[in-house]
TIMI-2910 file (N, C-alpha, C, CB; in pm, 1 decimal, decimal comma, always signed):
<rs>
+----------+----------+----------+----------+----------+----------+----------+----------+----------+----------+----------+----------+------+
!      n_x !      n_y !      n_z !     ca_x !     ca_y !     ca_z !      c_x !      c_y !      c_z !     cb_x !     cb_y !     cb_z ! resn !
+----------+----------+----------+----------+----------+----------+----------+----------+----------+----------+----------+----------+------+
! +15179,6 !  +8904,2 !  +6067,2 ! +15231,9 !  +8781,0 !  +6124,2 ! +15382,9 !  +8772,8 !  +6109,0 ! +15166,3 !  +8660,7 !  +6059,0 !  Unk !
! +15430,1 !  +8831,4 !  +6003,8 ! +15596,9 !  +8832,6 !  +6003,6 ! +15652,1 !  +8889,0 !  +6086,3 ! +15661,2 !  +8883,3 !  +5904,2 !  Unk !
! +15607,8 !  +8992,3 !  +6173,6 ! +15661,1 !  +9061,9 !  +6254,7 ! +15650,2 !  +8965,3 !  +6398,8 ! +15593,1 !  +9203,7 !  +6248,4 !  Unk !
! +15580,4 !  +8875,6 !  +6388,5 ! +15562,1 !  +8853,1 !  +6557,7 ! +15422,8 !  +8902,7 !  +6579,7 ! +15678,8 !  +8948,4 !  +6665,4 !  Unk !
! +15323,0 !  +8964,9 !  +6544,4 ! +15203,3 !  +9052,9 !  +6557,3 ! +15082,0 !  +8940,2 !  +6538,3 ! +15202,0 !  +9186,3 !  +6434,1 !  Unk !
! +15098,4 !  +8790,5 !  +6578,4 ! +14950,3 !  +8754,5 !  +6571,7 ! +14852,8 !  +8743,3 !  +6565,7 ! +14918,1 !  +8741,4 !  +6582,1 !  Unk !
! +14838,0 !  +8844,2 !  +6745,5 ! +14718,3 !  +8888,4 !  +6783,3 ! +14628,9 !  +8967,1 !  +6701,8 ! +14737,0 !  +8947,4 !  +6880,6 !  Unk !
! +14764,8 !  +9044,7 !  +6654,3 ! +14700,6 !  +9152,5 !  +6585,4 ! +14631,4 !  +9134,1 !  +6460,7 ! +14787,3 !  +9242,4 !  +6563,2 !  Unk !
! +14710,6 !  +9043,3 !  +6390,2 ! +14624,7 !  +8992,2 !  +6254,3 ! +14503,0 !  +8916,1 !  +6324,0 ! +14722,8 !  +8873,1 !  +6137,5 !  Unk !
! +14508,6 !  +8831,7 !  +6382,9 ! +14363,4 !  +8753,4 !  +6399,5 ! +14259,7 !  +8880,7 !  +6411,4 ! +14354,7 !  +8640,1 !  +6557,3 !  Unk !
! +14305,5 !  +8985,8 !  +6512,2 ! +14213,9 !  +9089,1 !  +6533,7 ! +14152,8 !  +9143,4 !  +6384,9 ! +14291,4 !  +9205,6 !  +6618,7 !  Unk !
! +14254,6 !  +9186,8 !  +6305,5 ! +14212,9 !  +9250,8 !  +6226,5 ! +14143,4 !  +9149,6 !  +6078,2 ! +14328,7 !  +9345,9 !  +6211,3 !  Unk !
! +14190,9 !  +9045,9 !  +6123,8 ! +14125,2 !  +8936,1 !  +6011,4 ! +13937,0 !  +8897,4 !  +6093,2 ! +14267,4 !  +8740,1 !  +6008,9 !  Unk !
! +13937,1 !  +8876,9 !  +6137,1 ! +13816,0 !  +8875,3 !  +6268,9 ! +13748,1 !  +8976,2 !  +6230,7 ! +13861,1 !  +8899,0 !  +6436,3 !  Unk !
! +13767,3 !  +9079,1 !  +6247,3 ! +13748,6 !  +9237,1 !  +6204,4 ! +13640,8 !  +9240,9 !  +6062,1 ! +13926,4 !  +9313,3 !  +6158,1 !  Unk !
! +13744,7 !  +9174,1 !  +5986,9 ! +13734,9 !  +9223,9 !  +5804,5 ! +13591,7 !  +9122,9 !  +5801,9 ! +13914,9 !  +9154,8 !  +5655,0 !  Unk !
! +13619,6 !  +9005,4 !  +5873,8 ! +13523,5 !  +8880,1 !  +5807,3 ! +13414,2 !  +8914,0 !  +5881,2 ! +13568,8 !  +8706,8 !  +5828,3 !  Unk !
! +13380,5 !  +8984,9 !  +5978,7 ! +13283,6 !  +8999,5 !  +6055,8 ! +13177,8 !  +9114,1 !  +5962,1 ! +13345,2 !  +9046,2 !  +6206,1 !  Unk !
! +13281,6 !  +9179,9 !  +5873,1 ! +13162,5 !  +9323,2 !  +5836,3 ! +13176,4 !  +9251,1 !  +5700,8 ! +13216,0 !  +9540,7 !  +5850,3 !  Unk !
! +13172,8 !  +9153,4 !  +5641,4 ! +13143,0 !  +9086,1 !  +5518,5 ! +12954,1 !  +9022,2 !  +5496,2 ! +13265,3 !  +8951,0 !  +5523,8 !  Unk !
! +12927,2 !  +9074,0 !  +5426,1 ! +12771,5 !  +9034,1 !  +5434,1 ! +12752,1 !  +8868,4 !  +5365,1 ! +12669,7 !  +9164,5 !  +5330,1 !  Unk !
! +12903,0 !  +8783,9 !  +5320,8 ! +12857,8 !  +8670,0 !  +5308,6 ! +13006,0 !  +8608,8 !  +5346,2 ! +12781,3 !  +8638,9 !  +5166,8 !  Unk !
! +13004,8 !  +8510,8 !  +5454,0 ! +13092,6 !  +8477,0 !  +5444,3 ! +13136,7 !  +8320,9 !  +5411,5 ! +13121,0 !  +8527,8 !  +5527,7 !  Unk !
! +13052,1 !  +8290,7 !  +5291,6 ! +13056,9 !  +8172,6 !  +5216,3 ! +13194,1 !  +8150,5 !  +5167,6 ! +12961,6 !  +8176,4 !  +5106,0 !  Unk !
! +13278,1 !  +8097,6 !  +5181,6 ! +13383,8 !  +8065,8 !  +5078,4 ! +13475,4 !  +8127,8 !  +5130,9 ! +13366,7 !  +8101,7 !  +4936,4 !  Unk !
! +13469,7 !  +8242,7 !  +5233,8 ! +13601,8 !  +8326,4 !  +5303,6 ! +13717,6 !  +8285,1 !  +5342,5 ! +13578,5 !  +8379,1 !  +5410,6 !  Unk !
! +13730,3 !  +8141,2 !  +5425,1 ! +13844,8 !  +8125,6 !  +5468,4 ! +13929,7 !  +8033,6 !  +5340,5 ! +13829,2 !  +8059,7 !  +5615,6 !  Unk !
! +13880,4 !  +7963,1 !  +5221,8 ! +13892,9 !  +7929,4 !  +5106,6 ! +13987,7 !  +8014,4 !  +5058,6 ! +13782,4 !  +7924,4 !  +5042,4 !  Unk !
! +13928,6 !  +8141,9 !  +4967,7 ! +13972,5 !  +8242,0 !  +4948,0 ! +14078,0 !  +8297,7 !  +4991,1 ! +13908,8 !  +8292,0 !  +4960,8 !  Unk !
! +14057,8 !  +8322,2 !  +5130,4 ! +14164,1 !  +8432,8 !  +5204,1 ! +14315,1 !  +8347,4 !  +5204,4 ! +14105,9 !  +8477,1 !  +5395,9 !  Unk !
! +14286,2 !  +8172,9 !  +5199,2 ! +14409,3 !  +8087,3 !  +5189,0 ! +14482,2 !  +8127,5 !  +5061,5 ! +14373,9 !  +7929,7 !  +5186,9 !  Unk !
! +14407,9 !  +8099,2 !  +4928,4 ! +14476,0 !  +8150,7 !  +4824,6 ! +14532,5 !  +8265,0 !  +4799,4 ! +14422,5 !  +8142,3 !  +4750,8 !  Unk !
! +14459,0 !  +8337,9 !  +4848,7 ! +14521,8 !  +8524,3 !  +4867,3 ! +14675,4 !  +8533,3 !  +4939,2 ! +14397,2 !  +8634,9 !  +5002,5 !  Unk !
! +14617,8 !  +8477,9 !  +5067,1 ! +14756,6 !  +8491,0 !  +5124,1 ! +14869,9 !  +8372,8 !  +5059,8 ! +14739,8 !  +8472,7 !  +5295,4 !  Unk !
! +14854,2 !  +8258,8 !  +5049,5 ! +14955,1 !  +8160,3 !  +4960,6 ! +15016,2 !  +8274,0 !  +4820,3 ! +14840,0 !  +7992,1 !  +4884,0 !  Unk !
! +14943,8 !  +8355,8 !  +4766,5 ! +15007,8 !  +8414,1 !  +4659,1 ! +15090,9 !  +8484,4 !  +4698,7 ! +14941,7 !  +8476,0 !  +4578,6 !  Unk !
! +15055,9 !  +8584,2 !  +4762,0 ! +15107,8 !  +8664,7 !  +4871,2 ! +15260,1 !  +8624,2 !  +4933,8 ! +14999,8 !  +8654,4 !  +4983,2 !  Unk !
! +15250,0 !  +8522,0 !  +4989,9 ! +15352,0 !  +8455,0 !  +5055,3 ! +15482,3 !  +8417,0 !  +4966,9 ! +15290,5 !  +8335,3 !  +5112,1 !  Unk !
! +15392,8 !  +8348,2 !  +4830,5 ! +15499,2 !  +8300,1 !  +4729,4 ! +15589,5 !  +8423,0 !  +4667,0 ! +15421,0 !  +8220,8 !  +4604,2 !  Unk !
! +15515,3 !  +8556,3 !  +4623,6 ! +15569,2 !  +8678,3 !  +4593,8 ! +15702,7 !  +8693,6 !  +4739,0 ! +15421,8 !  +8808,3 !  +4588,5 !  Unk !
! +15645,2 !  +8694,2 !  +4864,2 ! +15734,6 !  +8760,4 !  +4999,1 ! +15841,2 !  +8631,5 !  +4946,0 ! +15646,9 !  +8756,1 !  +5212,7 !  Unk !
! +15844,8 !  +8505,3 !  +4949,6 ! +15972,1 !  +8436,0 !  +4968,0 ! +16060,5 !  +8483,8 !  +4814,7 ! +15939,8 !  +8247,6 !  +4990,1 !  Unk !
! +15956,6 !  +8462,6 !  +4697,2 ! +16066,1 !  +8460,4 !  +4571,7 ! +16200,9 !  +8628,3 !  +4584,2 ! +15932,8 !  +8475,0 !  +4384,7 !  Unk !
! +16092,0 !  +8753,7 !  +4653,6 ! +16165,0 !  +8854,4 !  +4636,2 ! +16277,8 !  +8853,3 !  +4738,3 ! +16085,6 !  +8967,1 !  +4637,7 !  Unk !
! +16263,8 !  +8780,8 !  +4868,1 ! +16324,4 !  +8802,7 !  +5011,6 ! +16484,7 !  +8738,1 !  +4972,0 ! +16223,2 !  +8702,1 !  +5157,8 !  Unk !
! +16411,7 !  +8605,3 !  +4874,2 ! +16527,7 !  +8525,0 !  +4846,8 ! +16616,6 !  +8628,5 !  +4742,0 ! +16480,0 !  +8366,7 !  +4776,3 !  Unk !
! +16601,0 !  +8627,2 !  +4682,5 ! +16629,3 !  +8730,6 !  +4536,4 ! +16713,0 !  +8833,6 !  +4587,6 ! +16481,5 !  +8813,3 !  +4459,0 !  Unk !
! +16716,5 !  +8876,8 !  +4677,3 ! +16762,2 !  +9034,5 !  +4748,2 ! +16862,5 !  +8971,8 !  +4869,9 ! +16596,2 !  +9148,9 !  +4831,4 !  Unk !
! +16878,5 !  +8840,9 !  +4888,2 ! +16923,6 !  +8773,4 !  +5017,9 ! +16928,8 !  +8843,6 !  +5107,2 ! +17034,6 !  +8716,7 !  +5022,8 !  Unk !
! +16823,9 !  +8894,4 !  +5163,1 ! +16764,5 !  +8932,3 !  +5285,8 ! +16681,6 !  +8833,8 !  +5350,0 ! +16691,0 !  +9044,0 !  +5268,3 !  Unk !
! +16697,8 !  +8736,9 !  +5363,2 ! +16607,4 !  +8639,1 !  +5491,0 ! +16658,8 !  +8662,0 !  +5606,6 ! +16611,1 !  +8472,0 !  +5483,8 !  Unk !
! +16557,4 !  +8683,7 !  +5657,4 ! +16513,8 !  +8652,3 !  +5829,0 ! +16480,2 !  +8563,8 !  +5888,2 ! +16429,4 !  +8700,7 !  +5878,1 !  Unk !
! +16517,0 !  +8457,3 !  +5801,7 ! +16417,5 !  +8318,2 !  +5897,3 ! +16564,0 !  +8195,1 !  +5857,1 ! +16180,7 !  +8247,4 !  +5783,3 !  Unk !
! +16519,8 !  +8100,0 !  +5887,7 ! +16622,9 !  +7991,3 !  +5868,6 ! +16619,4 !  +7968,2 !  +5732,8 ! +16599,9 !  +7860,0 !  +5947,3 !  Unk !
! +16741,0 !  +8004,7 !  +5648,2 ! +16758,7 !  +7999,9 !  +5523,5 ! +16763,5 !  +7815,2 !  +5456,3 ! +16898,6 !  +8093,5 !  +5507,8 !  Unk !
! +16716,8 !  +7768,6 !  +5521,2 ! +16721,5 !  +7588,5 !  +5526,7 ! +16575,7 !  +7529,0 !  +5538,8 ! +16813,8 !  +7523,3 !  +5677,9 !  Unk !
! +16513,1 !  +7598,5 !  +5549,8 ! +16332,3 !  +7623,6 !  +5561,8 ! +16279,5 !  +7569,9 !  +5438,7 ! +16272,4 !  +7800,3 !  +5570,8 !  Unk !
! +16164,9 !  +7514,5 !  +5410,2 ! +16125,4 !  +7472,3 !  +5244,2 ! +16044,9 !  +7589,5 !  +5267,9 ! +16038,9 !  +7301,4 !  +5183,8 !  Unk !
! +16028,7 !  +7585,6 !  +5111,5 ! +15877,9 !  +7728,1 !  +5117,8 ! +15781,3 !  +7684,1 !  +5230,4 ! +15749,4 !  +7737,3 !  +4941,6 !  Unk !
! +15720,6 !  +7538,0 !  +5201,2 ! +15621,0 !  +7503,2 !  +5252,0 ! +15607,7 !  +7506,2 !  +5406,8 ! +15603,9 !  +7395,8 !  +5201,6 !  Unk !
! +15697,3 !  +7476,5 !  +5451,4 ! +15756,5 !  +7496,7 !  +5620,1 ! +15732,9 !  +7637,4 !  +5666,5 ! +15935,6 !  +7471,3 !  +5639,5 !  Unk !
! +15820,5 !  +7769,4 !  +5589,2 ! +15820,7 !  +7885,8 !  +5584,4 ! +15642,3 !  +7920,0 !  +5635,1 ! +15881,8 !  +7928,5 !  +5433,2 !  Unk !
! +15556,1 !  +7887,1 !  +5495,7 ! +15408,4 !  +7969,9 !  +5444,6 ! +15335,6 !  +7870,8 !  +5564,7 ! +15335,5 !  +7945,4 !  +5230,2 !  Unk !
! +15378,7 !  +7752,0 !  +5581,3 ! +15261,5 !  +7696,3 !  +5672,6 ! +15165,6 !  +7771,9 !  +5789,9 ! +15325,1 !  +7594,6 !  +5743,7 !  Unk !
! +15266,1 !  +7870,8 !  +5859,4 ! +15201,0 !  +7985,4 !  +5950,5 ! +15085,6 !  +8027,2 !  +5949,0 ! +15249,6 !  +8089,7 !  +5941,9 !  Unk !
! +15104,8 !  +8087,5 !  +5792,3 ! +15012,9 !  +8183,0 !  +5732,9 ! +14893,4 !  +8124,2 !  +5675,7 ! +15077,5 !  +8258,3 !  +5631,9 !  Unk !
! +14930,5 !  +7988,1 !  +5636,8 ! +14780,4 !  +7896,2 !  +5621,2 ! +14698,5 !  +7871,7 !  +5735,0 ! +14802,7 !  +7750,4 !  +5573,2 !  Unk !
! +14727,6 !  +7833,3 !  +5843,2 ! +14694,3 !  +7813,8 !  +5955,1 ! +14602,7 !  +7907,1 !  +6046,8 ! +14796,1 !  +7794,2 !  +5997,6 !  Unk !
! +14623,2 !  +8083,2 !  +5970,4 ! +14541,1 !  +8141,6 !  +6090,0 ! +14429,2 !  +8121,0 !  +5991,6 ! +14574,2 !  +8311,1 !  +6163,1 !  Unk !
! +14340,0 !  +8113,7 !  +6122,6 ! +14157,3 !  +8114,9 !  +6111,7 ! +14134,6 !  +8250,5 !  +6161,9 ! +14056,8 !  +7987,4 !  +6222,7 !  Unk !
! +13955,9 !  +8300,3 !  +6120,2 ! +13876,8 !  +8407,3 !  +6166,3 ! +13806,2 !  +8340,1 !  +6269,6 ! +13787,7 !  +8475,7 !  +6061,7 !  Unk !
! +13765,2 !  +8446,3 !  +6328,7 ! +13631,0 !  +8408,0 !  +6476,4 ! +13556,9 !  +8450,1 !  +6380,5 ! +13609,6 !  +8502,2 !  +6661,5 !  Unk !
! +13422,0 !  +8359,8 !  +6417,1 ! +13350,1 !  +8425,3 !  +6322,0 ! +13206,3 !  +8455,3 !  +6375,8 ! +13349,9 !  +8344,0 !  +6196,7 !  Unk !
+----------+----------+----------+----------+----------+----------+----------+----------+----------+----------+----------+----------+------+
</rs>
């Protein structure tokens, strides 16, 4: 999704959750995964001042994206 590649994550998130033999609790989960995830990408991006995005952004503004995608399921 950082790249611009949407499609492609939904595809491949769609993908993962489809060959899961339970998918109780998945999109739960996969929020916290990626929120950790996300918090690691901003603390290091900032740290190295390499941002790519509007340096005026709150985290929460930033990660909202990434909360947002859903699986087909």
């Amino acid at each position: 999704m950082e790249n611009g590649e949407e499609e492609l994550a939904q595809s491949f998130l769609t993908a993962y959750a489809q060959g899961m033999k339970s998918k109780e609790g998945f999109t739960e989960r996969f929020r916290v995964h990626m929120l950790h995830q996300q918090v690691l990408n901003w603390g290091c991006t900032k740290a190295m001042k390499q941002v790519t995005w509007d340096d005026k952004l709150s985290f929460a503004a930033w990660a909202q994206k990434f909360m947002d995608i859903e699986y087909k399921q």
